[in-house]
PyMOL Python script that loads the backbone (N, CA, C, O; Angstrom):
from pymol import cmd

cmd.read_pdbstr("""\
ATOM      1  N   UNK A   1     -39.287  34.646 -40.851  1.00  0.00           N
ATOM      2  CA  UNK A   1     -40.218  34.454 -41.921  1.00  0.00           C
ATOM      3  C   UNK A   1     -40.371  32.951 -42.155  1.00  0.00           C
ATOM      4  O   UNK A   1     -39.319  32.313 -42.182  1.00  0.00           O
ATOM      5  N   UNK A   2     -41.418  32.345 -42.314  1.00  0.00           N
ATOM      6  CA  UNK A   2     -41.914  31.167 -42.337  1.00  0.00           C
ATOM      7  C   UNK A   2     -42.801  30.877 -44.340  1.00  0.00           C
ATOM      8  O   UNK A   2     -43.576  31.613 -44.950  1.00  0.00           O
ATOM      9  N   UNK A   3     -42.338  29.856 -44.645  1.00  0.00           N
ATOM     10  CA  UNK A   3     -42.636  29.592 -45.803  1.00  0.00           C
ATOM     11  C   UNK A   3     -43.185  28.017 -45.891  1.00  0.00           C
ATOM     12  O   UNK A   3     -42.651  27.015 -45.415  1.00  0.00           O
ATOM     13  N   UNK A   4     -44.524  28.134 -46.715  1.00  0.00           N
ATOM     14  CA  UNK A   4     -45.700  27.432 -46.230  1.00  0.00           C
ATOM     15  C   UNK A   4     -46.111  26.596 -47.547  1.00  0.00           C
ATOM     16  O   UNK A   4     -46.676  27.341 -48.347  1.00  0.00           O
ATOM     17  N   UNK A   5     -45.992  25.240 -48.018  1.00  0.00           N
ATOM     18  CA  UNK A   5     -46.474  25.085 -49.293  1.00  0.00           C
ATOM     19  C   UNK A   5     -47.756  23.601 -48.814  1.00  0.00           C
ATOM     20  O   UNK A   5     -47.549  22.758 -47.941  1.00  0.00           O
ATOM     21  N   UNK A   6     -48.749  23.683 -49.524  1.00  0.00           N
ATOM     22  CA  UNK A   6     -50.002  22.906 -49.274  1.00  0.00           C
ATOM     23  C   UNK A   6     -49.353  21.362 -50.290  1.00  0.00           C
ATOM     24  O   UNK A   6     -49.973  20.317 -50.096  1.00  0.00           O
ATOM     25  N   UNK A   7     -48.489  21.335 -51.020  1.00  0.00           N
ATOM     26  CA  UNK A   7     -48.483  20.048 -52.280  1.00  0.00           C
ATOM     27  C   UNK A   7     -47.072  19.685 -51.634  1.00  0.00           C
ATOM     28  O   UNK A   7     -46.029  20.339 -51.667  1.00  0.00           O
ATOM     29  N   UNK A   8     -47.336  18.452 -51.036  1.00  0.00           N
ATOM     30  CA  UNK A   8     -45.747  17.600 -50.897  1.00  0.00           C
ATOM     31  C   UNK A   8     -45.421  16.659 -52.381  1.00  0.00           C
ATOM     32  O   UNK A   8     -46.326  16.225 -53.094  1.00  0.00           O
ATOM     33  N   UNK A   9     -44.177  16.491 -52.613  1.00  0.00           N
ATOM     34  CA  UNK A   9     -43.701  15.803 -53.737  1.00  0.00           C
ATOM     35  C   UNK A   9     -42.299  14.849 -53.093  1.00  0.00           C
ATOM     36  O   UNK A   9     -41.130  15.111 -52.805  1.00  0.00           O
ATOM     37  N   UNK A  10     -43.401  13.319 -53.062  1.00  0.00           N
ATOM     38  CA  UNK A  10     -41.808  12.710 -52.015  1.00  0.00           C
ATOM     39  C   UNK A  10     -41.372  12.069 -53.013  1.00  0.00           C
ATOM     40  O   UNK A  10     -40.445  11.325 -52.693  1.00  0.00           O
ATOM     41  N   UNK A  11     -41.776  12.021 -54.634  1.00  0.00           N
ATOM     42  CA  UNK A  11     -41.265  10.968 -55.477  1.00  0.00           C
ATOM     43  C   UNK A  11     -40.173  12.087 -56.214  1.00  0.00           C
ATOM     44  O   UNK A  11     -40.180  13.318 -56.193  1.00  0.00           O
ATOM     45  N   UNK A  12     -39.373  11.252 -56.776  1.00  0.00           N
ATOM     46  CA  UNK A  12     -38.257  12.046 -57.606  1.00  0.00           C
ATOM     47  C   UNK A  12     -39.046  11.383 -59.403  1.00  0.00           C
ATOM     48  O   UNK A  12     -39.656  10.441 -59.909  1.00  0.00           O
ATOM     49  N   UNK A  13     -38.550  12.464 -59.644  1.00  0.00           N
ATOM     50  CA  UNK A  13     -38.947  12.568 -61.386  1.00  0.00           C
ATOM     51  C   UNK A  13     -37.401  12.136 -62.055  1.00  0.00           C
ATOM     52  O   UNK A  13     -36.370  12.801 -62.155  1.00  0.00           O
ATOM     53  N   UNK A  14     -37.709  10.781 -62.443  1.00  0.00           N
ATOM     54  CA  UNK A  14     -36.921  10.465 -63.816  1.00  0.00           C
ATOM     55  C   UNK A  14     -36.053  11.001 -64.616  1.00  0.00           C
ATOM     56  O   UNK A  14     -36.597  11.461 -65.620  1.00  0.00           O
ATOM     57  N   UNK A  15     -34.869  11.139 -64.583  1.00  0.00           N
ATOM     58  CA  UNK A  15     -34.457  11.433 -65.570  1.00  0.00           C
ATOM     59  C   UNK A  15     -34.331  11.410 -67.243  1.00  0.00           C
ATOM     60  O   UNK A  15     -34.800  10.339 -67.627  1.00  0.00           O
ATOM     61  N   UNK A  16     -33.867  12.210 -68.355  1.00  0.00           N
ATOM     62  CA  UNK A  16     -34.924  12.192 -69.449  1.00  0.00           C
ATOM     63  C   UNK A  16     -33.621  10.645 -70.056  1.00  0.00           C
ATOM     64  O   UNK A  16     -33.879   9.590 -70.636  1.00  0.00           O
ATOM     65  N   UNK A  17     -32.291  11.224 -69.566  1.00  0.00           N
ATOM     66  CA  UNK A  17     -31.050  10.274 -69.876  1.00  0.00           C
ATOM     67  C   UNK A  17     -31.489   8.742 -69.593  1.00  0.00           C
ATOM     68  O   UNK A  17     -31.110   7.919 -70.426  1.00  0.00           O
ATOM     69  N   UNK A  18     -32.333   8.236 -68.379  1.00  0.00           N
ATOM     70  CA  UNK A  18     -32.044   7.505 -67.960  1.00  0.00           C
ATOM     71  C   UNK A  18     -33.559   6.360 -68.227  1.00  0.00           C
ATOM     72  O   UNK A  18     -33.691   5.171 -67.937  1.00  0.00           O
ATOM     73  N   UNK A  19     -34.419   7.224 -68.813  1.00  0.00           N
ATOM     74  CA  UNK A  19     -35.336   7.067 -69.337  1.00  0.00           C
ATOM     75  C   UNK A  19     -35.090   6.121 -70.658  1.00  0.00           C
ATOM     76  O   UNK A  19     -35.656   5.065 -70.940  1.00  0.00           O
ATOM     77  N   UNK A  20     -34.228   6.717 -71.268  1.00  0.00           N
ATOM     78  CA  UNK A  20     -33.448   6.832 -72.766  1.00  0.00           C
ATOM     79  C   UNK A  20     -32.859   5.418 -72.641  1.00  0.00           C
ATOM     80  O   UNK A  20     -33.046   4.451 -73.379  1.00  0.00           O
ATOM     81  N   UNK A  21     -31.967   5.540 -71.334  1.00  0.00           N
ATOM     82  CA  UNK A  21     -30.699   4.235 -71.623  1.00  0.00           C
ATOM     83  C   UNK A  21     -32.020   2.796 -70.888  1.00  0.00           C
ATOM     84  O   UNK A  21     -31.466   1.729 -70.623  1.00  0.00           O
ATOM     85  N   UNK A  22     -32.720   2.821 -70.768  1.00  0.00           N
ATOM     86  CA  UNK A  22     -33.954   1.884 -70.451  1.00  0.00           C
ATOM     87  C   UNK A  22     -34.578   1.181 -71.413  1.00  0.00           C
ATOM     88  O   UNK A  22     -34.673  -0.042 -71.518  1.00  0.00           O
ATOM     89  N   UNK A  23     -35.105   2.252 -72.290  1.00  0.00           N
ATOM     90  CA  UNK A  23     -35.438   2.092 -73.719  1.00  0.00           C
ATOM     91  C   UNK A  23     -34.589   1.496 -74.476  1.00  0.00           C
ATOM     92  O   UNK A  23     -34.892   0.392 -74.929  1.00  0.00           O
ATOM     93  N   UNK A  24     -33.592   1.966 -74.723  1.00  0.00           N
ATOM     94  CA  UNK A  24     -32.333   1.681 -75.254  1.00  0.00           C
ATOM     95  C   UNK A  24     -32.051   0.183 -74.885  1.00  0.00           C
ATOM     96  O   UNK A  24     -32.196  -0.706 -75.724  1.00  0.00           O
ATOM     97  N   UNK A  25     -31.697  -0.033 -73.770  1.00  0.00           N
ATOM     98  CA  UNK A  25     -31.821  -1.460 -73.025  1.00  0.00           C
ATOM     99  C   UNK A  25     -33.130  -2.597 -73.534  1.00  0.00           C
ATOM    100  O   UNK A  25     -32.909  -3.733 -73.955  1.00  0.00           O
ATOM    101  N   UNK A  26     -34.704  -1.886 -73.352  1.00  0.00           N
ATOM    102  CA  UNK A  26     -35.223  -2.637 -74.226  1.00  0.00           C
ATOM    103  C   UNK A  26     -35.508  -3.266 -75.022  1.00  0.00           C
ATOM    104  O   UNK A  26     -36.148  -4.318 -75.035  1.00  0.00           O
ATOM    105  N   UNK A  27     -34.771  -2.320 -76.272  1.00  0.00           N
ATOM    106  CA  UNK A  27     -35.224  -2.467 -77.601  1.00  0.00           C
ATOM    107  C   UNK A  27     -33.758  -3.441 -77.936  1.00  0.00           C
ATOM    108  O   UNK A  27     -33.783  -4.271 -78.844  1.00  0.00           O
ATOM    109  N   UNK A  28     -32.892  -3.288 -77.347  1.00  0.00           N
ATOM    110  CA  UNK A  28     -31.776  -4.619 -77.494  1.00  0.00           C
ATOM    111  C   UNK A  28     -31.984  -5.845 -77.072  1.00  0.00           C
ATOM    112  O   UNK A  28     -31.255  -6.767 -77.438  1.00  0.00           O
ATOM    113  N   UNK A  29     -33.117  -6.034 -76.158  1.00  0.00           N
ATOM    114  CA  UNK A  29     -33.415  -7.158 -75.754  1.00  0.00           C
ATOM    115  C   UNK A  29     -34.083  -7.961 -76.568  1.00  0.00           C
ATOM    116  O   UNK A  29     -33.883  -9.152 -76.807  1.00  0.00           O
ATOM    117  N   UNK A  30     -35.238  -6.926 -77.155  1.00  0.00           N
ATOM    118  CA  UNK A  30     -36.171  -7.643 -77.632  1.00  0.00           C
ATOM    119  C   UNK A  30     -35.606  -7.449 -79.680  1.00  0.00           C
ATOM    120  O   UNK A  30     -36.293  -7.640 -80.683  1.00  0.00           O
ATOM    121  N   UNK A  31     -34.408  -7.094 -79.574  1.00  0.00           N
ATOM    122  CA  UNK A  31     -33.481  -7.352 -81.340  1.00  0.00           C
ATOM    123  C   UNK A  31     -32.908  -9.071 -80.650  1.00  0.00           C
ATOM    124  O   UNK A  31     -33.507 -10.114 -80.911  1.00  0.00           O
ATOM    125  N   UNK A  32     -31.965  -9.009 -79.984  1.00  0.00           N
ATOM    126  CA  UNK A  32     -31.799 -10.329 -79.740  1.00  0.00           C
ATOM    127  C   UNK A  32     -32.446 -11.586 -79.387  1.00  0.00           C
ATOM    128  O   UNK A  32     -32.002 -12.730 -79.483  1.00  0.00           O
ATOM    129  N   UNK A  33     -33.844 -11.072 -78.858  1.00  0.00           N
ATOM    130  CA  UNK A  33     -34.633 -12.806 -79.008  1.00  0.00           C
ATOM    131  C   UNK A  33     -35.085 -12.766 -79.985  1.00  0.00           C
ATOM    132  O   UNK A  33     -35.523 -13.881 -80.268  1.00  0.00           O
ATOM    133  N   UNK A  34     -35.348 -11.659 -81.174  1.00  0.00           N
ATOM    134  CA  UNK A  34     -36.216 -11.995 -82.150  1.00  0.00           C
ATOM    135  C   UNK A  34     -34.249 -12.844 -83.353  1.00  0.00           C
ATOM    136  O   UNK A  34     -34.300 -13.887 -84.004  1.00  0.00           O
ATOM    137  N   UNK A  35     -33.339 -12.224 -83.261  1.00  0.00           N
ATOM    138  CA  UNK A  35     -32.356 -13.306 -83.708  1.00  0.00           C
ATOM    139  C   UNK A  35     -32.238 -14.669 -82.658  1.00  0.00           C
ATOM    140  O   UNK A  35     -31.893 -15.745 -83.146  1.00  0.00           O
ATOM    141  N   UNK A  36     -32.320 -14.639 -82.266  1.00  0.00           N
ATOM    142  CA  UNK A  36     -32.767 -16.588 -81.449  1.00  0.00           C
ATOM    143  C   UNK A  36     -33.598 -17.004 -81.728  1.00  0.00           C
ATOM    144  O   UNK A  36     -33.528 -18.229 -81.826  1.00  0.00           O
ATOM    145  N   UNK A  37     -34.769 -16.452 -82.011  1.00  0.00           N
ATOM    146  CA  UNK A  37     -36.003 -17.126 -82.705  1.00  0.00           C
ATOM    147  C   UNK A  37     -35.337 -17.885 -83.744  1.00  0.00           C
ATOM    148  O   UNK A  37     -35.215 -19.098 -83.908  1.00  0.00           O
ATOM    149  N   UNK A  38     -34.931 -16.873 -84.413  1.00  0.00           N
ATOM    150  CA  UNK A  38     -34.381 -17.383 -85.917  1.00  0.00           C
ATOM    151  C   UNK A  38     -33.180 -18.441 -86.111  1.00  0.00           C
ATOM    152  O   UNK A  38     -33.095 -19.172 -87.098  1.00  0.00           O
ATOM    153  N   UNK A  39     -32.335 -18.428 -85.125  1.00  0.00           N
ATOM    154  CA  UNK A  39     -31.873 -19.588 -84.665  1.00  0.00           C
ATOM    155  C   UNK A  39     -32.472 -20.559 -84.617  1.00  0.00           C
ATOM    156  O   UNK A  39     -32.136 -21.364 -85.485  1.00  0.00           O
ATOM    157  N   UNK A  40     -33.393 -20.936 -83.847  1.00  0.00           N
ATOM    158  CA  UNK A  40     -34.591 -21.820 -83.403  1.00  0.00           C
ATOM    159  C   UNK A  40     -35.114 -22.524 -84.734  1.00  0.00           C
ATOM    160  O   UNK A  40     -35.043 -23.690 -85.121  1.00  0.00           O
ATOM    161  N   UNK A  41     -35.656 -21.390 -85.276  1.00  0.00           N
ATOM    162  CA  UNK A  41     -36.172 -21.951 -86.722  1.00  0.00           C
ATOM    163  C   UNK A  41     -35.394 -22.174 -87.634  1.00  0.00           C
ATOM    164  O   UNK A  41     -35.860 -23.040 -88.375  1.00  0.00           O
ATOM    165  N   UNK A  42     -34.704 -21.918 -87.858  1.00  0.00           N
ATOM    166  CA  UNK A  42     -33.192 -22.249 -88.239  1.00  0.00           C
ATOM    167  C   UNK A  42     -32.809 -24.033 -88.547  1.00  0.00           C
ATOM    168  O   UNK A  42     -32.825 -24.856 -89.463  1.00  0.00           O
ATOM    169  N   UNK A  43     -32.492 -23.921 -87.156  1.00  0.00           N
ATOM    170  CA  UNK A  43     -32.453 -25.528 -86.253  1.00  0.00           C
ATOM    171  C   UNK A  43     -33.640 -26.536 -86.445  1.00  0.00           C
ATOM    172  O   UNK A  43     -33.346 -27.685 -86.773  1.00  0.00           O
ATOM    173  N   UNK A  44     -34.916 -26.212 -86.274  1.00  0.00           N
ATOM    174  CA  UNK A  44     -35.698 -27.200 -86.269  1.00  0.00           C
ATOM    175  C   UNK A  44     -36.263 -27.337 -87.598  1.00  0.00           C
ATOM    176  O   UNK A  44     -37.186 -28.128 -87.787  1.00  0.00           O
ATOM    177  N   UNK A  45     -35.677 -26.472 -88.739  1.00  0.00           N
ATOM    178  CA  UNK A  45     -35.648 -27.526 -90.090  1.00  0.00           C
ATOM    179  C   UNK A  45     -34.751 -28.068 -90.627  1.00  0.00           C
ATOM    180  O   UNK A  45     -34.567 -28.260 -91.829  1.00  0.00           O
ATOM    181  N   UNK A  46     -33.823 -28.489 -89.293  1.00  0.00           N
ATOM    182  CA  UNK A  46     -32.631 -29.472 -89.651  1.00  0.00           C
ATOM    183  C   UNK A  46     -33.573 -30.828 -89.427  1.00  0.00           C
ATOM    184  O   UNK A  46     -34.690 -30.829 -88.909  1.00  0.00           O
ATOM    185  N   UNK A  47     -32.718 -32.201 -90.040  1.00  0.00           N
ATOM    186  CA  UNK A  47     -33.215 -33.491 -90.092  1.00  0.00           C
ATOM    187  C   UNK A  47     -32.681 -33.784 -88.618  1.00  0.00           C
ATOM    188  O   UNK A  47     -31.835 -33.136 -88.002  1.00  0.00           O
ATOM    189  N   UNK A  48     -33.531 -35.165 -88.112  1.00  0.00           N
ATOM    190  CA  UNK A  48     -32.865 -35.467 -87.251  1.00  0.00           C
ATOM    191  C   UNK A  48     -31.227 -35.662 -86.905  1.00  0.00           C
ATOM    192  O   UNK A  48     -30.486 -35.487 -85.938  1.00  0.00           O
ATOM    193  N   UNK A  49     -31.112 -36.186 -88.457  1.00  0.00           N
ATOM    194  CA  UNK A  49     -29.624 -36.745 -88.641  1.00  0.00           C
ATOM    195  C   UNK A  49     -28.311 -35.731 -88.050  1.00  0.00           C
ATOM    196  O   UNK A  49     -27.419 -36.017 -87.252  1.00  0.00           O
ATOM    197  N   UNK A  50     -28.582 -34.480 -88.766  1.00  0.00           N
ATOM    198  CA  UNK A  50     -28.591 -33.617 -88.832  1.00  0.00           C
ATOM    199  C   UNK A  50     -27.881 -33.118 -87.651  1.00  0.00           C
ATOM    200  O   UNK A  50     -26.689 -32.812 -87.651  1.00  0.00           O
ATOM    201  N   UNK A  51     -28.726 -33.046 -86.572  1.00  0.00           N
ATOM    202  CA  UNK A  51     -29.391 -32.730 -85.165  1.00  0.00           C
ATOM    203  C   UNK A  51     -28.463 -33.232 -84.708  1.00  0.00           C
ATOM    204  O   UNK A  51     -27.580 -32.424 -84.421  1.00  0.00           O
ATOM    205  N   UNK A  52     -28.108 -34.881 -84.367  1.00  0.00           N
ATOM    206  CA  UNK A  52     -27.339 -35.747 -84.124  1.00  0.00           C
ATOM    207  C   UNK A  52     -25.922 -35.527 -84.368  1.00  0.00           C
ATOM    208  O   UNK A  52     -25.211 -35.333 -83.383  1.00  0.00           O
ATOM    209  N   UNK A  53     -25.501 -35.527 -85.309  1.00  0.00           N
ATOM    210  CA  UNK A  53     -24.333 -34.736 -86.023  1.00  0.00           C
ATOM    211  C   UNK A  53     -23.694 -33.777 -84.864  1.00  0.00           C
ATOM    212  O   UNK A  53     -22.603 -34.018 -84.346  1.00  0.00           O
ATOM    213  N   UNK A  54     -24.611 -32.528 -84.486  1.00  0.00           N
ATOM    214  CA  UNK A  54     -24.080 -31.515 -83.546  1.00  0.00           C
ATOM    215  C   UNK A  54     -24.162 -31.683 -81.992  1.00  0.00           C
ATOM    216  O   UNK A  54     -23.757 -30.958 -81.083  1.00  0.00           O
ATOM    217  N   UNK A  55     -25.049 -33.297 -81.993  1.00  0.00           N
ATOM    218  CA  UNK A  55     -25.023 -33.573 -80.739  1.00  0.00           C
ATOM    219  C   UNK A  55     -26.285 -33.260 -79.861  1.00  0.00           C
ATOM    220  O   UNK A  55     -26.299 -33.219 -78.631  1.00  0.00           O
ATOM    221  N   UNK A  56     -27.333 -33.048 -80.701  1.00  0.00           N
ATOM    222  CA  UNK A  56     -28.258 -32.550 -80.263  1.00  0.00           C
ATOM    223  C   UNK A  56     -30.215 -33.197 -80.175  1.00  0.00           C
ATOM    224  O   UNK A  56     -30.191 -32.916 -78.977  1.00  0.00           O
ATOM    225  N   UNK A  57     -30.620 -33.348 -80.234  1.00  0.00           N
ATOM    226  CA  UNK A  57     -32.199 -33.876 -80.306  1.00  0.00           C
ATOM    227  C   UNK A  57     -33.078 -33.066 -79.890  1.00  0.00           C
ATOM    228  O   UNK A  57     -33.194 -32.507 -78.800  1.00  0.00           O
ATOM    229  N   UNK A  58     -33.983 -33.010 -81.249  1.00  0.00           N
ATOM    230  CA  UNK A  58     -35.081 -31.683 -81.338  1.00  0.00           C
ATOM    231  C   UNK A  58     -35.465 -31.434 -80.040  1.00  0.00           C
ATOM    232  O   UNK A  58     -35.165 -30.276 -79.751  1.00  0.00           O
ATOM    233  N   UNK A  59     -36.126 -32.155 -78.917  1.00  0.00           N
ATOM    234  CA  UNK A  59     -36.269 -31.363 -78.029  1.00  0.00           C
ATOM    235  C   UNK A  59     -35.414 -30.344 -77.223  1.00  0.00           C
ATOM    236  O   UNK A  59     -35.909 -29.592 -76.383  1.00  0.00           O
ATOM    237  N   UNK A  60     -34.027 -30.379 -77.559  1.00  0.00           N
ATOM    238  CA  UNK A  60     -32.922 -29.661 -76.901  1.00  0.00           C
ATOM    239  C   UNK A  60     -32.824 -28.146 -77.299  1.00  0.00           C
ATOM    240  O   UNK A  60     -32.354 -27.180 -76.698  1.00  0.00           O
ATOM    241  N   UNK A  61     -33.364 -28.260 -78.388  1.00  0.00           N
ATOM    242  CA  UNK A  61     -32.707 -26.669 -79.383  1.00  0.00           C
ATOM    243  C   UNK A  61     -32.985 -26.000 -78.630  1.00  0.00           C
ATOM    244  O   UNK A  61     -31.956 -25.662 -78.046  1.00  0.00           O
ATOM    245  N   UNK A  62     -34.355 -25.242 -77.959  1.00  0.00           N
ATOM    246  CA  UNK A  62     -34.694 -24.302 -77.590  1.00  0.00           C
ATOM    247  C   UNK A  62     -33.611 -23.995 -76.320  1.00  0.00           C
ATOM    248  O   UNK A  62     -33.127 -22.889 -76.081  1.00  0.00           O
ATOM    249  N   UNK A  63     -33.429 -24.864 -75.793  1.00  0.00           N
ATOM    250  CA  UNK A  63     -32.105 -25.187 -74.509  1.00  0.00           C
ATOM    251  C   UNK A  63     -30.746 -24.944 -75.071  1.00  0.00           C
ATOM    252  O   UNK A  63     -29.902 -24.312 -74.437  1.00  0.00           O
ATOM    253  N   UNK A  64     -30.596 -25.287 -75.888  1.00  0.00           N
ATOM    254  CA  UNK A  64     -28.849 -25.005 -76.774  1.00  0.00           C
ATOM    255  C   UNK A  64     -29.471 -23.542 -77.326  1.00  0.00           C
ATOM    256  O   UNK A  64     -28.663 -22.850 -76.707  1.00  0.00           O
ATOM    257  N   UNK A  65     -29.860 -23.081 -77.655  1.00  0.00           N
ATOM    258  CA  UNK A  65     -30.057 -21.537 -78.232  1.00  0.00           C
ATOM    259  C   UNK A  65     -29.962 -20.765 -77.351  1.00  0.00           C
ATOM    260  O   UNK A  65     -29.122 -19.865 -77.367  1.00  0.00           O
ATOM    261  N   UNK A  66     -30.776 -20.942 -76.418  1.00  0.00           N
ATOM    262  CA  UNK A  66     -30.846 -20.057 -75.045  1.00  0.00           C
ATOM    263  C   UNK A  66     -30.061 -20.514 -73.805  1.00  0.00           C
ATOM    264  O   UNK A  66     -30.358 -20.271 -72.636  1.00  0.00           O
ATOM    265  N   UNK A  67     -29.109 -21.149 -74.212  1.00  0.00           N
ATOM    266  CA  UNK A  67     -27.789 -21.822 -72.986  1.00  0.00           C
ATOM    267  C   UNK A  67     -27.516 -20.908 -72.236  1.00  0.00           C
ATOM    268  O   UNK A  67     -27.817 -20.964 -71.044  1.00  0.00           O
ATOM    269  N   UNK A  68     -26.951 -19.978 -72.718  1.00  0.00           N
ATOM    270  CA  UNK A  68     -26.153 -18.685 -72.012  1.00  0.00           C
ATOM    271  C   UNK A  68     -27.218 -17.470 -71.107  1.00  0.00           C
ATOM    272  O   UNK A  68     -26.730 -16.633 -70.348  1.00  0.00           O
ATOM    273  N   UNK A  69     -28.111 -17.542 -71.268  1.00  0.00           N
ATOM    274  CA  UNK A  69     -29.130 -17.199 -70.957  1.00  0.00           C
ATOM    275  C   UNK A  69     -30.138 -17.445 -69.566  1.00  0.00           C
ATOM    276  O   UNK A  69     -30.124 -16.757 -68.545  1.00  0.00           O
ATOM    277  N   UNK A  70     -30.883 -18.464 -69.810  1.00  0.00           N
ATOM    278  CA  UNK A  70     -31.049 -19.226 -69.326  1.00  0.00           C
ATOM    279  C   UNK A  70     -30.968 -20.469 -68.870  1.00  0.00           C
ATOM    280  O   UNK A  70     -30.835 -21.208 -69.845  1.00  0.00           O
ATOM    281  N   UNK A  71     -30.987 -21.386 -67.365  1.00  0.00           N
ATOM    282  CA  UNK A  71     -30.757 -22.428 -67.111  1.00  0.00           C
ATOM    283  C   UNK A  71     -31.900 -23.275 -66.745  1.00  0.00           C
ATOM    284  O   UNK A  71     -32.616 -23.372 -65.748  1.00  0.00           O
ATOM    285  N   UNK A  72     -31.822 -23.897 -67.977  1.00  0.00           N
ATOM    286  CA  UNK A  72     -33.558 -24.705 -67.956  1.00  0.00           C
ATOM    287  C   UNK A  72     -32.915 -25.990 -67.871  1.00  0.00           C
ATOM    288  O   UNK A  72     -33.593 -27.017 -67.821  1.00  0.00           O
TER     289      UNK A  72
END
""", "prot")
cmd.dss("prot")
cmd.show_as("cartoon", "prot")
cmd.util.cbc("prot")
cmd.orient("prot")
């Protein structure tokens, strides 16, 4: 006996778990840059003096916030 189907399916369907831990993954990403933002702004209504103090000059912040992160 021979069994005959016309619709091939070569992709695999997603899991609903894994779907989930993606999302999940997302939405942590985008909680932690919106707290670095706030860092950021934070920082750049410090005075220069300020700035200096921690060793730093306004153009740096965005680079000292996002150190660990990225290597700019």
């Amino acid at each position: 006996m021979a069994f005959y189907t016309d619709t091939i399916e070569s992709r695999t369907v997603p899991k609903a778990s894994s779907a989930l831990t993606l999302m999940s993954r997302a939405f942590r990403r985008i909680i932690a840059a919106q707290n670095r933002s706030t860092d950021v702004e934070r920082m750049q209504a410090l005075d220069d003096n300020e700035l200096a103090d921690m060793g730093l000059s306004r153009d740096a912040i965005v680079r000292h916030v996002y150190r660990d992160i990225y290597y700019i």
